[in-house]
Each structure stands twice: as C-alpha cells, then as structure tokens.
C-alpha positions in Angstrom: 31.1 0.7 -16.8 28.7 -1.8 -17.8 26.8 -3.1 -15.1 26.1 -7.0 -16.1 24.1 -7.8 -12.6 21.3 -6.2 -14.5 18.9 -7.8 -16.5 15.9 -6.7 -18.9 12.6 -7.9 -19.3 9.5 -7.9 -20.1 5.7 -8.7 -18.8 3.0 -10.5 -20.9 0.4 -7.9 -20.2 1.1 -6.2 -23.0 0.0 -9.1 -25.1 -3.1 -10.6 -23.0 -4.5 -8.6 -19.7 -5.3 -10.3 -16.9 -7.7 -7.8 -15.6 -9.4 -7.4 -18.6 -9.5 -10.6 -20.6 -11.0 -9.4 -23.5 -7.7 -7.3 -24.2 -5.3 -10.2 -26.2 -7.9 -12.6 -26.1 -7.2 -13.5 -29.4 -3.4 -14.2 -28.7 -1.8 -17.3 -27.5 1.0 -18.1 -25.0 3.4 -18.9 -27.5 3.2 -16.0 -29.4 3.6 -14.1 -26.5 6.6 -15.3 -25.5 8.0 -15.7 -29.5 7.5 -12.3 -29.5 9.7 -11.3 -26.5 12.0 -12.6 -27.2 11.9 -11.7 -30.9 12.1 -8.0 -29.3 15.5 -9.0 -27.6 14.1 -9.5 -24.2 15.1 -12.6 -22.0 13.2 -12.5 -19.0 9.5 -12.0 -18.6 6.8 -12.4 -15.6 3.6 -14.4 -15.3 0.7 -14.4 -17.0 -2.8 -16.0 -17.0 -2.0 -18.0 -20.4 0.9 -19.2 -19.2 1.2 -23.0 -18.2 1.4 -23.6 -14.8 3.3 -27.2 -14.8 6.7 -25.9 -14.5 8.0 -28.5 -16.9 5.9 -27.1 -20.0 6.8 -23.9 -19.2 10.1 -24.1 -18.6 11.0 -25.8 -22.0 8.4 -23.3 -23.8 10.8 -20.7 -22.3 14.4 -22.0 -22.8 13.7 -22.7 -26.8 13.2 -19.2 -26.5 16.0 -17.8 -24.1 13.9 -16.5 -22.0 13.1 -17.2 -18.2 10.7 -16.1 -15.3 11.9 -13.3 -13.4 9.0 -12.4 -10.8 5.2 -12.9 -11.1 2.7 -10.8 -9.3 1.2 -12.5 -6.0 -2.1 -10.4 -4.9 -1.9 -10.7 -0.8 -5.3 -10.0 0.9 -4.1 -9.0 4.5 -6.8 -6.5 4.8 -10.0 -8.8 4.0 -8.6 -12.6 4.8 -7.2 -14.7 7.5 -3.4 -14.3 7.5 -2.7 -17.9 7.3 -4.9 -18.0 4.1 -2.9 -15.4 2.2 0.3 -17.4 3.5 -0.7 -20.7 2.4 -1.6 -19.1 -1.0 2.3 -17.3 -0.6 3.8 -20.4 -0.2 2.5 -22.1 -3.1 3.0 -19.2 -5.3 6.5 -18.8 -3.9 7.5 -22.8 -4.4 6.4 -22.2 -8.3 8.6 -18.9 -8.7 11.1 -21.1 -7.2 11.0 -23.6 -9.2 11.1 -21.8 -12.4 14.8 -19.8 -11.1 13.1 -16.5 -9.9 14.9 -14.9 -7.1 12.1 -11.9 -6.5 8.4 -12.2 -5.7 6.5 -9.4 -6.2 3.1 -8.3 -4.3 1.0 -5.9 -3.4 -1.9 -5.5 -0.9 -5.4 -6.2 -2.7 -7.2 -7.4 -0.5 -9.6 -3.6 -0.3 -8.1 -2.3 -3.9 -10.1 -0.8 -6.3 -8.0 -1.5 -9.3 -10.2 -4.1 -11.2 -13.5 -2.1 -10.2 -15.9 0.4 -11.5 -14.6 3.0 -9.1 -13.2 6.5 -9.9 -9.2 5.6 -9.1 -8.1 9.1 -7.7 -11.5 9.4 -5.7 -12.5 6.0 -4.4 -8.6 4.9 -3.7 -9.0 3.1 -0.1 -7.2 4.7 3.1 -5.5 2.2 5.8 -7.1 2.2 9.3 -4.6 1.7 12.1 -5.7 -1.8 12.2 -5.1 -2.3 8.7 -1.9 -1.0 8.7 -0.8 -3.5 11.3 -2.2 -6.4 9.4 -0.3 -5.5 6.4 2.7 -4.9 7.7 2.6 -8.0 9.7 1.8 -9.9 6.8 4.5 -8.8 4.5 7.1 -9.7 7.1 5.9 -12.7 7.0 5.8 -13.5 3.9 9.5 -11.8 3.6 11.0 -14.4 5.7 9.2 -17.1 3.8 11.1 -15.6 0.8 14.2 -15.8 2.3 13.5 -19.4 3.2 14.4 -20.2 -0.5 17.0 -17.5 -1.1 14.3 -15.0 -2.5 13.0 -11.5 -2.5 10.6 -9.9 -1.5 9.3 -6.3 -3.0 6.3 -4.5 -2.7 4.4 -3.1 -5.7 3.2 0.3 -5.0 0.4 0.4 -7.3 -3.0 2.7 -8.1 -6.3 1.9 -6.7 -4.2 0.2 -3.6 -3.4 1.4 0.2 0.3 1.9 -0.7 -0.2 3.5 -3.5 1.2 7.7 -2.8 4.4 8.8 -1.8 3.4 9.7 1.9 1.7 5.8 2.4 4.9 4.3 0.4 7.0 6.2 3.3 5.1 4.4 5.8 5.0 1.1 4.9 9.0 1.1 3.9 9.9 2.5 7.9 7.2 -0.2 9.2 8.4 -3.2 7.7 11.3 -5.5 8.3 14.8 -5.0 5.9 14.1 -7.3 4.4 11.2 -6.4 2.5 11.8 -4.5 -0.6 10.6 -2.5 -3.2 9.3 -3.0 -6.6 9.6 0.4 -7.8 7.3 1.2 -10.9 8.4 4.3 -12.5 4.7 4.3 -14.4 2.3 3.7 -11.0 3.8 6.7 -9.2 3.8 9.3 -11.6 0.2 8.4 -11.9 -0.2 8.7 -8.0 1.8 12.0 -7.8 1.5 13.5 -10.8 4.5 14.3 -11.8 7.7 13.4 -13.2 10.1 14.7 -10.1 8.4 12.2 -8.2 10.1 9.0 -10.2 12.7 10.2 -9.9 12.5 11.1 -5.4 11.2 7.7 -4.8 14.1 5.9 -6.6 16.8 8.1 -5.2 15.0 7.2 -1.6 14.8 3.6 -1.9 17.6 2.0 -4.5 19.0 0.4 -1.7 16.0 -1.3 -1.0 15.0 -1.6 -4.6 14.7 -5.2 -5.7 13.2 -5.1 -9.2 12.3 -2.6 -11.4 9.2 -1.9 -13.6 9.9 0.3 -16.6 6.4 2.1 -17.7 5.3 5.0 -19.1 2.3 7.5 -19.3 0.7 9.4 -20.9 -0.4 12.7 -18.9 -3.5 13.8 -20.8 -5.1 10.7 -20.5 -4.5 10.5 -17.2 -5.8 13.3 -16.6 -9.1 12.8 -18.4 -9.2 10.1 -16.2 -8.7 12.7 -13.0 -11.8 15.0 -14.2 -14.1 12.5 -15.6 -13.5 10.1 -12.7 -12.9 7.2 -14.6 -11.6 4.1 -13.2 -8.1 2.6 -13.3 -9.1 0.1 -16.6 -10.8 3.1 -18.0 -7.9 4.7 -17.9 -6.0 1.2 -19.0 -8.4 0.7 -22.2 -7.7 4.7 -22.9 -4.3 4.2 -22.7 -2.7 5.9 -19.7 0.0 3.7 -19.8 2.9 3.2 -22.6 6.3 1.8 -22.7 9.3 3.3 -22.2 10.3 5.9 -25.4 6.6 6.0 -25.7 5.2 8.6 -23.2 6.1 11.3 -20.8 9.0 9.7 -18.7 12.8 10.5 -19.3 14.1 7.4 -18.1 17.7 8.3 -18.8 18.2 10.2 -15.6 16.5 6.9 -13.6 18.7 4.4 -15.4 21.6 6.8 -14.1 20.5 6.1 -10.2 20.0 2.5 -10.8 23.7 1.9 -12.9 25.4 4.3 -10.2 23.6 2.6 -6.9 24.9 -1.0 -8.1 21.7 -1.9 -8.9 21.5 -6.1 -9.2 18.3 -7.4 -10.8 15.7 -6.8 -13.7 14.5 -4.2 -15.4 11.1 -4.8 -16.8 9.2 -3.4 -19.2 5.5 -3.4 -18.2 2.8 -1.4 -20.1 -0.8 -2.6 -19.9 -2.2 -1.4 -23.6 -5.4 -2.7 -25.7 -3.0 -4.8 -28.1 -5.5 -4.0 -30.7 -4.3 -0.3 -31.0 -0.6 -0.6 -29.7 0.8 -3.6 -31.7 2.7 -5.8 -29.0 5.8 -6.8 -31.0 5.5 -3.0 -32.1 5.9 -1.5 -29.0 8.3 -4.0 -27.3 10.7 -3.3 -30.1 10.2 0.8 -29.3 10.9 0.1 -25.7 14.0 -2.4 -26.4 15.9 -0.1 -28.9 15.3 3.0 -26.2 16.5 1.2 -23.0 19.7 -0.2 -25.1 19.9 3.8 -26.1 19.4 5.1 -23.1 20.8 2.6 -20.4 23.5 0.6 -22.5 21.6 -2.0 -21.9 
C-alpha cells in the first residue's frame, strides 16, 4: 500500500554547485526551479541562487508547487566556539522554519576536506577524543534547538568529513541524543565503503532514526580513478562520480522496499552534484523521476 507520508524531491545542485561556482553559472534561479518542477518534483532544498527573503522565495516556489524541504547547515564544532555555530543554527533554523521545512540537515565541517585540493580517501580527517566530544555536544544542541520549533534534526554522513565511514557513522549515532537523526545518503556511503551491500546495512540499521533521505548515485570507475590517482572529492565531482538515481550503479529498488516497509515519513531527495554542461539538468531529473515512480510507486 501506498505510503502518502512520503514525499520526493529534489536539490538545486544539479543545476548550479555551490562548491564549485563555475558549474551552472550560466543558470538562473528560476530556471532552476521551473525545471523541477517541470520534472514532476515538489520539493527541493537550498541553494546559493536562491533568495533569501522568504517572501520572494516563497511565492517563486508556490507558482511552481514546489516547497523547501531541508537545506544544508555546515556546523564547525571542531574549529569554532560552540555558541558561534549555534547562533549561526539558529538563524538558519528560523529561515527553514519559516519557509515550512520540518528537517534541518548538517554535517560537521568545521576540519572537512570536501571543498579542498586534498586526495578524499587519503587526506579524510580522523576525530581526536576531544573532537568527538565537541561534536557530539554540539549536535545535541542544536537537536533540541530543532525541536524548539517542531523540527528535525539529521546528520549528513558525507566524504571528506569525520563521520563519514560506517564504523565513525556507528559512533556518532550511540553518542548522540534520540533525537538526533539521520540523513541517510545512499550516494556518500557507497563512496565511503565501496560497495553496494553497504547502502543497503546502513539503512536497515538506522530507518528508525532516518529523517530524510538523499537519493544519489555513482558511478564506480570513476570513483575509483579517484581512489588510485588521489584525486580530490570535486575532482571526483567535475569527473562525474556521482549520478542520479537510474543513472549509475545503485539498485535502489531493494532501498525503497526498507523505507516503504519501516513507515518511513518524509522526503526522498534526489541529489546528484554533475557539471550541468555534460549531464543536461532537466535531462537527468526526468531519468531519475520516471525511475523512482518505477521503482518506488512513487
């Protein structure tokens, strides 16, 4: 049976990067989200072209159908004063808010090498004890400052991070409060692990404690291109490690099973970080609609 709690969207990143800039340059806002919801998507996250007055945006969106669902909030626990990255929270939180979101996601920056000339499998930082404490004291922070105004909040798991790899993903999920979730990305751990099995173990672990969902794929040669020539993460971005869904390596019909049997209540977002000048945006967000509707009912 249909499961109408969830909902699908899609991020602008895939359209204009906001780690590399020069990627979508050339394409604006309103194309971006035309184009979304052209695909049959009506949801999406934040990006850096978007308007930040929520009045603008919010009418921009609703001509469209479309609303905010999450927006990525980059916490620094590791490298600044806690009550700077909660100050920062709180205003990012009050504009999610305001815009309808119920989930915030964010991951721990603050030492990442994601947006650096750094080889991403070799370079990846590793928590001290210290660290560790910092983090996890900030994100319970910052969950109860989520719950405040009815929200969520998930960690991203992501490359180039401290919580990136199954074993550090374990960790940080039996230090934190319940009330921090996960945002589990299907595309970010296959990279870390390396294989498919492990989409699937992480989901089946957590989907209790899943709270949104990013939908990407890979592509496993490039990745690992990006594993022998010690490339960094946007290397590996401009190459094309990443796809979306229908695209790459990843059967996502046996993850939308865990998710529709679990109860699952949120979004499913597409996410794929491509140079829109070789993967067409409208292109591909019309391969990845047509294959979740296939493959999830969706």
């Amino acid at each position: 049976m249909k499961n109408n709690r969830i909902r699908i969207g899609i991020a602008p990143i895939a359209w204009t990067n906001d780690d590399l800039p020069d990627l979508g340059s050339e394409n604006t806002f309103e194309q971006c989200i035309s184009e979304m919801a052209l695909a049959g998507f009506t949801g999406c996250e934040v990006g850096n072209k978007y308007p930040r007055d929520t009045a603008v945006l919010g009418r921009a969106l609703s001509l469209r159908g479309i609303e905010i669902c999450n927006a990525w909030f980059s916490a620094c626990f590791t490298t600044k004063p806690e009550e700077e990255v909660l100050k920062e929270f709180i205003e990012h939180r009050d504009f999610l808010c305001e815009m309808g979101a119920k989930v915030i996601g964010a991951a721990e920056v603050g030492n990442s090498i994601q947006g650096l000339n750094e080889p991403i499998f070799d370079a990846k930082p590793v928590y001290t004890e210290e660290q560790w404490d910092k983090v996890v004291k900030g994100f319970n922070k910052m969950a109860d400052l989520a719950a405040e105004k009815g929200m969520k909040l998930a960690c991203h798991h992501h490359m180039g991070t401290g919580i990136q790899t199954m074993e550090e993903i374990d960790r940080f999920m039996g230090s934190v409060q319940d009330n921090v979730y996960l945002l589990y990305d299907s595309g970010h751990i296959y990279y870390s692990e390396g294989d498919y099995e492990a989409c699937l173990t992480l989901l089946k672990k957590y989907i209790d404690r899943t709270a949104h969902v990013h939908l990407k794929d890979v592509r496993p040669e490039l990745i690992e291109k990006v594993r022998r020539e010690k490339l960094s993460f946007l290397d590996g971005v401009r190459l094309g490690t990443f796809t979306v869904p229908g695209d790459g390596a990843i059967d996502f019909e046996p993850i939308f099973k865990i998710i529709l049997e679990n109860d699952f209540e949120g979004w499913m977002v597409v996410e794929a970080e491509q140079d829109p000048a070789k993967a067409n945006p409208l292109e591909y967000a019309l391969i990845a609609r047509k294959y979740i509707k296939e493959k999830s009912g969706y």
